[in-house]
NUPA-224395 format. One line per 2 residues: number of its first residue (from 0); their letters; for each residue x, y, z of N, C-alpha, C, CB. Coordinates in nm, 2 decimals. Atoms other than C-alpha are relative to their C-alpha. Glycine has a CB too. Layout:
<sites>
NUM> a> X,Y,Z,X,Y,Z,X,Y,Z,X,Y,Z | ...
</sites>
This chain:
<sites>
0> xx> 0.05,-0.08,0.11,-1.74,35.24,2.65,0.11,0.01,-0.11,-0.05,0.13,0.04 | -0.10,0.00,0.11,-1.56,35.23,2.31,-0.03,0.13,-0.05,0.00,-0.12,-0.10
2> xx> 0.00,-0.11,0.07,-1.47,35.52,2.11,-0.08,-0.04,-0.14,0.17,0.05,-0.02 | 0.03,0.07,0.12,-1.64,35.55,1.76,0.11,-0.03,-0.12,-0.11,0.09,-0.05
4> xx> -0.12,0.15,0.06,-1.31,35.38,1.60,0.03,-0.10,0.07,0.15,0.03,-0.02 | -0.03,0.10,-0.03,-1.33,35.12,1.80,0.11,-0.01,0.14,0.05,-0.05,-0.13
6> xx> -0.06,-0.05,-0.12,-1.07,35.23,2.06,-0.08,-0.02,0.14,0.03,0.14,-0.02 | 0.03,0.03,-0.15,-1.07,35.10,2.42,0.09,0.02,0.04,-0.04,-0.12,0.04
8> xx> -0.12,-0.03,-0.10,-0.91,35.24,2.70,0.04,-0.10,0.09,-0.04,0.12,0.09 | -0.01,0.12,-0.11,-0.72,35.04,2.89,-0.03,0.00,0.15,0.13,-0.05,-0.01
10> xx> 0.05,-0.02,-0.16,-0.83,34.93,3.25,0.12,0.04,0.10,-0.06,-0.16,0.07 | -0.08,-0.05,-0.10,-0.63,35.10,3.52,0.03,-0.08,0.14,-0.06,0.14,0.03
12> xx> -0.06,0.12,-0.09,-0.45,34.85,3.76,-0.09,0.04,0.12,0.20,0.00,0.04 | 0.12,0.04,-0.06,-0.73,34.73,4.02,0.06,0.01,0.15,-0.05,-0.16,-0.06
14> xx> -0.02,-0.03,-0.19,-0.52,34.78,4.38,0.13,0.08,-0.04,0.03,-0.17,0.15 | -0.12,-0.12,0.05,-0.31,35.04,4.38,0.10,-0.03,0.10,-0.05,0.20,0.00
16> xx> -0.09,0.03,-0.05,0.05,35.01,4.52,0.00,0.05,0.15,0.08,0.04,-0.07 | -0.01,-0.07,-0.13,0.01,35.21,4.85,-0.12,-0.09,0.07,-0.02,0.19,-0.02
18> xx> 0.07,0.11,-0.09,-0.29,34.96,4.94,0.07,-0.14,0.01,-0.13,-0.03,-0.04 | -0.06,0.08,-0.03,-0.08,34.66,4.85,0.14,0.01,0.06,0.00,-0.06,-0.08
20> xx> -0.11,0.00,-0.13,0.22,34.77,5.08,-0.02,0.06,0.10,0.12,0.04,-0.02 | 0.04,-0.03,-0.11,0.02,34.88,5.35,0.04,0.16,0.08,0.04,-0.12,0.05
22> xx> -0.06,-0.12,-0.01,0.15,35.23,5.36,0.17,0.02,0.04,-0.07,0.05,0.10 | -0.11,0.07,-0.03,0.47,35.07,5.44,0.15,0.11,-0.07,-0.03,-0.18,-0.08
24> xx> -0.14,-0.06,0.11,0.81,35.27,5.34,0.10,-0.11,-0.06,0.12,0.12,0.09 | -0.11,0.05,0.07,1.11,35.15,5.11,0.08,-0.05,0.11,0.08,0.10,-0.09
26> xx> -0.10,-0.01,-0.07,1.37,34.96,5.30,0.12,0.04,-0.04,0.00,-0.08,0.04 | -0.09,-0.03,0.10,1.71,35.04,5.25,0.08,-0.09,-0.06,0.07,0.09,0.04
28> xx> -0.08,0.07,0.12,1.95,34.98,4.99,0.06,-0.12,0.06,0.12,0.09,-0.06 | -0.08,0.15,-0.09,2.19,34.76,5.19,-0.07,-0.08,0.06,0.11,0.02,0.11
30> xx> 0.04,0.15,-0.05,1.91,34.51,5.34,-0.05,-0.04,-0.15,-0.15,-0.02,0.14 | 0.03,0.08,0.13,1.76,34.48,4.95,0.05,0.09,-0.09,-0.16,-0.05,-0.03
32> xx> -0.07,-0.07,0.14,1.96,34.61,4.65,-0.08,-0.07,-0.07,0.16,-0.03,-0.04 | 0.05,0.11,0.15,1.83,34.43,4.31,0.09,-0.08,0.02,0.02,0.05,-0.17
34> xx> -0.09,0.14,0.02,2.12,34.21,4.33,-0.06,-0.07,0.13,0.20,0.02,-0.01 | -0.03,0.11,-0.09,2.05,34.03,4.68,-0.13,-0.11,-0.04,0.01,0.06,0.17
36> xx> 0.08,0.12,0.02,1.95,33.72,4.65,-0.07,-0.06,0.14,0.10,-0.12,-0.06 | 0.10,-0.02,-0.10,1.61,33.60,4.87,-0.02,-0.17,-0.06,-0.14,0.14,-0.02
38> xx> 0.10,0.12,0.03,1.45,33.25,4.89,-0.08,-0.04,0.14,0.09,-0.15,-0.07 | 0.11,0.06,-0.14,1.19,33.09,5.16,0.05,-0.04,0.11,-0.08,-0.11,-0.01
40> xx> -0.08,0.02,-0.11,1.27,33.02,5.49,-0.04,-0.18,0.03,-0.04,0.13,0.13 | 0.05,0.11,0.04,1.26,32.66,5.50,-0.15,-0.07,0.08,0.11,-0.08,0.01
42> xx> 0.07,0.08,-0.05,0.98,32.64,5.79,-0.13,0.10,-0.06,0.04,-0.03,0.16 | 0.09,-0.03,0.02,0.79,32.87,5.58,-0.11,-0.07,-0.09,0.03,0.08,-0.03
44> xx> 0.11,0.08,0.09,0.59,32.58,5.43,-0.11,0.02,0.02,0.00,-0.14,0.00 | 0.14,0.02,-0.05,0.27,32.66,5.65,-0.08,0.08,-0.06,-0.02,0.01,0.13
46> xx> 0.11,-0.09,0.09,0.16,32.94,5.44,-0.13,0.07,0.08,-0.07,-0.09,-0.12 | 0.09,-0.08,-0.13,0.01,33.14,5.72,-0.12,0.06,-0.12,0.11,0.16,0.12
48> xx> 0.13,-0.09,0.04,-0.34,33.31,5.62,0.00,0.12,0.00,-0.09,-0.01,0.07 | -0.01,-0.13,-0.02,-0.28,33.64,5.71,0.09,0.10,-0.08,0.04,0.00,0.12
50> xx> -0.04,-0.04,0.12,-0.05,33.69,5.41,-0.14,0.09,-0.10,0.07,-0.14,-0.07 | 0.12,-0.03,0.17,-0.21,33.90,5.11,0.03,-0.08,-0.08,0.02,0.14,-0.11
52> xx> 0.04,0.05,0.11,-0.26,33.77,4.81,0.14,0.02,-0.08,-0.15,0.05,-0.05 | -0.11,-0.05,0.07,0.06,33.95,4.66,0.14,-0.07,0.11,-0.02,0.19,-0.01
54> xx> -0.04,0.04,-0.09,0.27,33.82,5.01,0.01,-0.15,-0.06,-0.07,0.04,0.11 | 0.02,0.14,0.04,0.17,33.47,4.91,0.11,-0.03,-0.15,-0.17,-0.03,-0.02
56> xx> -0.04,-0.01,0.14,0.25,33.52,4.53,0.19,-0.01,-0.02,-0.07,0.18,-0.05 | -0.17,-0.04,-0.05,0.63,33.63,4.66,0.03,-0.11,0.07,0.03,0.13,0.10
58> xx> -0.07,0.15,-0.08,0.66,33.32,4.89,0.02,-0.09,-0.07,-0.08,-0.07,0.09 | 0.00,0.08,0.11,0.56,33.11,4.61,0.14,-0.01,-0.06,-0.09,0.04,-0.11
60> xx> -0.12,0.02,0.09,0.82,33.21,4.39,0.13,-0.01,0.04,0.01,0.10,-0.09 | -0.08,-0.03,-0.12,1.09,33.27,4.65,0.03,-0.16,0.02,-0.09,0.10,0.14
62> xx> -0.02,0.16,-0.06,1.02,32.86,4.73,0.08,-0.06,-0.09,-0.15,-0.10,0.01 | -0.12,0.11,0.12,1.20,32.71,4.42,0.16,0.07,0.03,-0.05,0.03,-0.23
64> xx> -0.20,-0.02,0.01,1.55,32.89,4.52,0.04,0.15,0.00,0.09,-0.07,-0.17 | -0.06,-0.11,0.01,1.73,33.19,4.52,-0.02,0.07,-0.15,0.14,-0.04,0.02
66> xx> 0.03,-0.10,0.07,1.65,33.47,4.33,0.05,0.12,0.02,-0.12,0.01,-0.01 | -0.03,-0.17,-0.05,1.74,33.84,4.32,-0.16,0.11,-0.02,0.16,0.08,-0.15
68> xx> 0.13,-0.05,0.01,1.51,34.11,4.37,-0.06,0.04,-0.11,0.00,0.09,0.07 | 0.02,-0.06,0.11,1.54,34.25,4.06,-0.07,-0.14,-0.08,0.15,0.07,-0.05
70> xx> 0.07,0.14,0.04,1.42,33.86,3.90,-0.09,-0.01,0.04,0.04,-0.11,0.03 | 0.11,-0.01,-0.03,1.15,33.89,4.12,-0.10,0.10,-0.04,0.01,0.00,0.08
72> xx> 0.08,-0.12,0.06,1.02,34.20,4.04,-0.04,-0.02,-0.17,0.10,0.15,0.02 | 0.00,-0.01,0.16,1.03,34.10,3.66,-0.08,-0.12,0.01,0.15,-0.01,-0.09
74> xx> 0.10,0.15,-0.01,0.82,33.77,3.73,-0.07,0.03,0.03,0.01,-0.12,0.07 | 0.15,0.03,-0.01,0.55,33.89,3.93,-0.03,0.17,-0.08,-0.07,-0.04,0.20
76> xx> -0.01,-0.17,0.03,0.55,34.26,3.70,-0.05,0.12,0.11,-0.12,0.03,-0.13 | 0.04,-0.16,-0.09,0.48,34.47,4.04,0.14,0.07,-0.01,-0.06,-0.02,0.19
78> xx> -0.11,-0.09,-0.01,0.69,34.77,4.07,0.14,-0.03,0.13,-0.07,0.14,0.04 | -0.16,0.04,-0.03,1.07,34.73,4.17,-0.03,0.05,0.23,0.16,0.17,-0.13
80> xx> 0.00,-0.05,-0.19,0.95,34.92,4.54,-0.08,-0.09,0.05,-0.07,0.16,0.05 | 0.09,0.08,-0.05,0.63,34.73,4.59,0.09,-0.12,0.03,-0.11,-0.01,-0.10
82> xx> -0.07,0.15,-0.01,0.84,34.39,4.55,0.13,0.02,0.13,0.09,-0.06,-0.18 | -0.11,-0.02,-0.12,1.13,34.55,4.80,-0.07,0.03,0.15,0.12,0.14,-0.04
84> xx> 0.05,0.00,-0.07,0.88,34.64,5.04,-0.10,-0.12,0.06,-0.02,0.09,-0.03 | 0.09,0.11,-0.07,0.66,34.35,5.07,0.13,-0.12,0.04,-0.14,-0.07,-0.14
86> xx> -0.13,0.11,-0.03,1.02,34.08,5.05,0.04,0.07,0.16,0.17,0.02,-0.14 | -0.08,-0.05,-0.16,1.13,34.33,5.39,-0.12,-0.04,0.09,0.04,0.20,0.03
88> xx> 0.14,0.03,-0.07,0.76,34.27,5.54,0.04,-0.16,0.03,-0.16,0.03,-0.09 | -0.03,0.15,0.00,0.84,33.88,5.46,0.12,-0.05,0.09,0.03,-0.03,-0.15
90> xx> -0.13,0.05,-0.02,1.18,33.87,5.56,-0.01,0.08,0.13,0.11,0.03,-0.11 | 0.02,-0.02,-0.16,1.06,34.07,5.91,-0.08,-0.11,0.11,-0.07,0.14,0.01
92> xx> 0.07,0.13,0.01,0.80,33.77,5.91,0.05,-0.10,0.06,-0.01,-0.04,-0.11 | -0.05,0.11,-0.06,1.08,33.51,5.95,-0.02,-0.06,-0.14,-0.07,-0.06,0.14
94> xx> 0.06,0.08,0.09,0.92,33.37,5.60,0.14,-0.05,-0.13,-0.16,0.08,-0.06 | -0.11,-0.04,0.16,1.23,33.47,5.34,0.12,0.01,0.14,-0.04,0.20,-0.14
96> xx> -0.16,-0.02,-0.01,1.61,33.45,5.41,0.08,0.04,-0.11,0.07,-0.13,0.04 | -0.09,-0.05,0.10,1.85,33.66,5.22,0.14,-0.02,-0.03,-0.01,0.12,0.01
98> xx> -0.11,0.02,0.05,2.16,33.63,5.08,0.08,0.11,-0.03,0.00,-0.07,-0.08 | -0.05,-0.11,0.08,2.42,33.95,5.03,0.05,-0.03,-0.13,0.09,0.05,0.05
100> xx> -0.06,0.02,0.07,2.53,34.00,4.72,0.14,-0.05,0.00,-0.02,0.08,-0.04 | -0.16,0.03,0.03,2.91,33.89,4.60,0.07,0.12,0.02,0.04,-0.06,-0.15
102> xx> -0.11,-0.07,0.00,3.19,34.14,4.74,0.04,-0.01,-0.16,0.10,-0.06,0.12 | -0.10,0.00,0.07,3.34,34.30,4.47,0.14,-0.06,-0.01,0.00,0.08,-0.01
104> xx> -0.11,-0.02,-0.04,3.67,34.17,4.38,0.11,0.04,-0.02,0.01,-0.05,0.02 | -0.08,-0.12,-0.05,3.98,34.29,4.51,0.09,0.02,-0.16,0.10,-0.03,0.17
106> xx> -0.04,-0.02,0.08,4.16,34.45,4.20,0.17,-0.08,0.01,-0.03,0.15,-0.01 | -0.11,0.05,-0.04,4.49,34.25,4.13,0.13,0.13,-0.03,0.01,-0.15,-0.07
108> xx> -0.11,-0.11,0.04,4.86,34.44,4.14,0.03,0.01,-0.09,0.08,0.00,0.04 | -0.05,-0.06,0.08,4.96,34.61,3.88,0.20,-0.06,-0.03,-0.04,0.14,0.05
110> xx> -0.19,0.06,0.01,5.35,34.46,3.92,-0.02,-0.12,-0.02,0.13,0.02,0.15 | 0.03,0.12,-0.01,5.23,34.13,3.96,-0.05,-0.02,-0.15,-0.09,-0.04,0.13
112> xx> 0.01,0.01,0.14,5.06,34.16,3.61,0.07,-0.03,-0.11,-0.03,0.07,-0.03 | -0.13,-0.05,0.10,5.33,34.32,3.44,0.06,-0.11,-0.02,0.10,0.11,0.05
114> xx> -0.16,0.10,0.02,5.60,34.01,3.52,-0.07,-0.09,-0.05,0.10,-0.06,0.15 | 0.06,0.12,0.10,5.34,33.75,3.41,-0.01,0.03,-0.14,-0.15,-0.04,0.03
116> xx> -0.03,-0.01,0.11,5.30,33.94,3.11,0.16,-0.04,-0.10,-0.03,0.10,0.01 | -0.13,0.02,0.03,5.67,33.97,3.08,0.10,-0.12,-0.01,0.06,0.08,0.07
118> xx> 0.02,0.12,-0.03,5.70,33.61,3.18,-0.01,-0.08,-0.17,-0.14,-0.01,0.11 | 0.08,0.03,0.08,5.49,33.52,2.92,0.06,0.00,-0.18,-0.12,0.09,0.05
120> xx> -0.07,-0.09,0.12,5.65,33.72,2.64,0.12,-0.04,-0.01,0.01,0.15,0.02 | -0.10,0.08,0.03,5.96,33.57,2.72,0.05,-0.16,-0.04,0.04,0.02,0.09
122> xx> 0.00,0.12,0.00,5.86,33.23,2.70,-0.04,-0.02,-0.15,-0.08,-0.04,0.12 | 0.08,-0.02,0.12,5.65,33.30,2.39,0.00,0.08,-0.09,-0.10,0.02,0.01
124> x> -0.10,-0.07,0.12,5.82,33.48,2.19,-0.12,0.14,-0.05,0.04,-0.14,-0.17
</sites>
């Protein structure tokens, strides 16, 4: 039903998040941050049946390579939890293999700097 200007409300998303992750909680941070990178497990070609429709959707994309969660979540537009919760379902599956993120790294010494600079400065006027 339209308003009399013409105005239409928009439709209100058709499965709501708590049916597509099965009541399921968040996992935590350190098995999926946004940064870790996820892709398919290579014998997941068989595309079991028993996947949802959103499960599948995630395998798909997951098959061309390494991705982060946060890349994922922005491809298929479900919410940042929904996408961390269904990849932990997947990746309890056997279907997805993760990747940690990159260790920060280690800050270099401060003395060691300095003499390259000073190095440097000597050489280069």
């Amino acid at each position: 039903m339209t308003g009399h200007d013409g105005w239409e409300p928009e439709a209100a998303a058709l499965v709501r998040p708590y049916v597509i992750t099965k009541g399921r909680g968040l996992p935590d941070d350190e098995q999926l941050s946004l940064i870790t990178l996820v892709t398919a497990a290579a014998d997941a070609a068989q595309r079991p049946t028993r996947l949802s429709p959103e499960e599948l959707n995630l395998l798909d994309l997951c098959s061309a390579g390494y991705l982060s969660v946060a890349e994922i979540a922005g491809h298929t537009h479900y919410p940042l939890g929904v996408v961390r919760i269904l990849l932990a379902s997947l990746m309890e599956g056997g279907y997805l293999m993760t990747r940690p993120p990159v260790a920060p790294a280690r800050l270099a010494d401060k003395e060691i700097l300095e003499e390259v600079l000073n190095g440097l400065r000597a050489k280069f006027g």
